[in-house]
C-alpha positions in Angstrom: 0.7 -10.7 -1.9 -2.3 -11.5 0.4 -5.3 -9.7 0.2 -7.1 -9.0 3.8 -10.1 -7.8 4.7 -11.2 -6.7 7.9 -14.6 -5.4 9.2 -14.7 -2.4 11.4 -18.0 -2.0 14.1 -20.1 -1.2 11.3 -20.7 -3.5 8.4 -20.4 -0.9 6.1 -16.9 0.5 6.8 -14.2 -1.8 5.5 -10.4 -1.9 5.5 -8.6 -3.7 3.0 -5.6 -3.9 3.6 -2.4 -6.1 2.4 1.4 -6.8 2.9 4.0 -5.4 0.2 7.8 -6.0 0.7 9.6 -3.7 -0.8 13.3 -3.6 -1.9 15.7 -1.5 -1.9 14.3 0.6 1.2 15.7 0.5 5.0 12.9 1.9 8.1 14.7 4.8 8.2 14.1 5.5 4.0 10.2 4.0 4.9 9.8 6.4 7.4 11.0 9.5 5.2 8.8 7.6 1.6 5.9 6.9 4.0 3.6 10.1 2.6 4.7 9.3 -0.8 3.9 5.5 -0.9 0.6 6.4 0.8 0.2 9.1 -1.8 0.7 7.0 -4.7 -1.8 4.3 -3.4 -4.1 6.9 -3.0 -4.1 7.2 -6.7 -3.8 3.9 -7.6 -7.1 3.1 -5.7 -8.8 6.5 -6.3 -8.5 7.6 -3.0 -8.1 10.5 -0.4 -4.5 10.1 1.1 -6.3 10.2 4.6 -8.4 7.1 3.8 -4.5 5.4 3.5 -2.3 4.1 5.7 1.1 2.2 5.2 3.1 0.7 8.4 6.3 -0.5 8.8 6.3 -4.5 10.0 10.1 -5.5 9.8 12.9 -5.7 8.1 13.4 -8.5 5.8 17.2 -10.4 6.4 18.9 -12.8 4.1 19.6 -10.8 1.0 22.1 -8.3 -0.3 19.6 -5.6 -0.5 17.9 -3.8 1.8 14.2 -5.1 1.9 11.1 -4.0 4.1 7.9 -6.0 5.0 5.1 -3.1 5.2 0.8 -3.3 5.1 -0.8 -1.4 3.2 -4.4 -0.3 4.4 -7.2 1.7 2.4 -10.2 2.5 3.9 -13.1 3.1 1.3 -15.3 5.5 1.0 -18.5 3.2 0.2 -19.4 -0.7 -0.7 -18.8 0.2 -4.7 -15.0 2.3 -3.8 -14.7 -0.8 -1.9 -14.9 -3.3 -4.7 -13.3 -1.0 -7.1 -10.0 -0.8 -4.5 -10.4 -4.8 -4.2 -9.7 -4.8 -7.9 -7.1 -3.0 -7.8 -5.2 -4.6 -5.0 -5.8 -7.8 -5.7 -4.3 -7.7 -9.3 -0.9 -7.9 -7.5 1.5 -7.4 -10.5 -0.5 -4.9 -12.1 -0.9 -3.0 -8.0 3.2 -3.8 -7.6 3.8 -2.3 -10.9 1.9 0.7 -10.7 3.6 1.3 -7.3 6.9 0.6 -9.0 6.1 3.4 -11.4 5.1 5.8 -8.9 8.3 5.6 -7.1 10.1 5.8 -10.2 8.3 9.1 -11.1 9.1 10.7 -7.4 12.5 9.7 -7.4 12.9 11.8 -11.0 11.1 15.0 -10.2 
């Protein structure tokens, strides 16, 4: 997972964003989970669910299962949000695994 940063007009507002693929999802399932991924990054990083935004980059070929290459952007509310939702993204198996966890508890409600 890569970590990237990029600076808006003003210095002050950031967007962090990064790539996630995800398995076991199609564009038509990303396009229906969108709200709910975005949702459950929004908690991850202590976020509004407006200040996140997940797009759809392509379809991954060359496996059995369905996989999806999306980025993941959060736009922070002020410089310390902003380090606090760096920590959190950029420990990419805790970040996948809390993901992981939040899909697991939409798919059971």
């Amino acid at each position: 997972m890569d970590l990237f940063f990029d600076f808006l007009e003003t210095p002050a507002v950031m967007i962090i964003s990064t790539n996630l693929t995800i398995s076991g999802m199609d564009e038509t399932s990303f396009a229906t989970d969108k709200s709910i991924l975005e949702n459950i990054i929004a908690d991850i990083t202590n976020s509004s669910a407006s200040s996140v935004e997940a797009t759809f980059i392509e379809t991954l070929k060359g496996s059995n299962e369905n996989r999806v290459l999306i980025n993941v952007a959060v736009k922070p509310r002020d410089t310390l949000h902003g380090t606090y939702v760096i920590l959190k993204m950029n420990t990419s198996i805790s970040f996948r695994e809390e993901i992981n966890l939040g899909l697991q508890d939409q798919s059971i409600e």
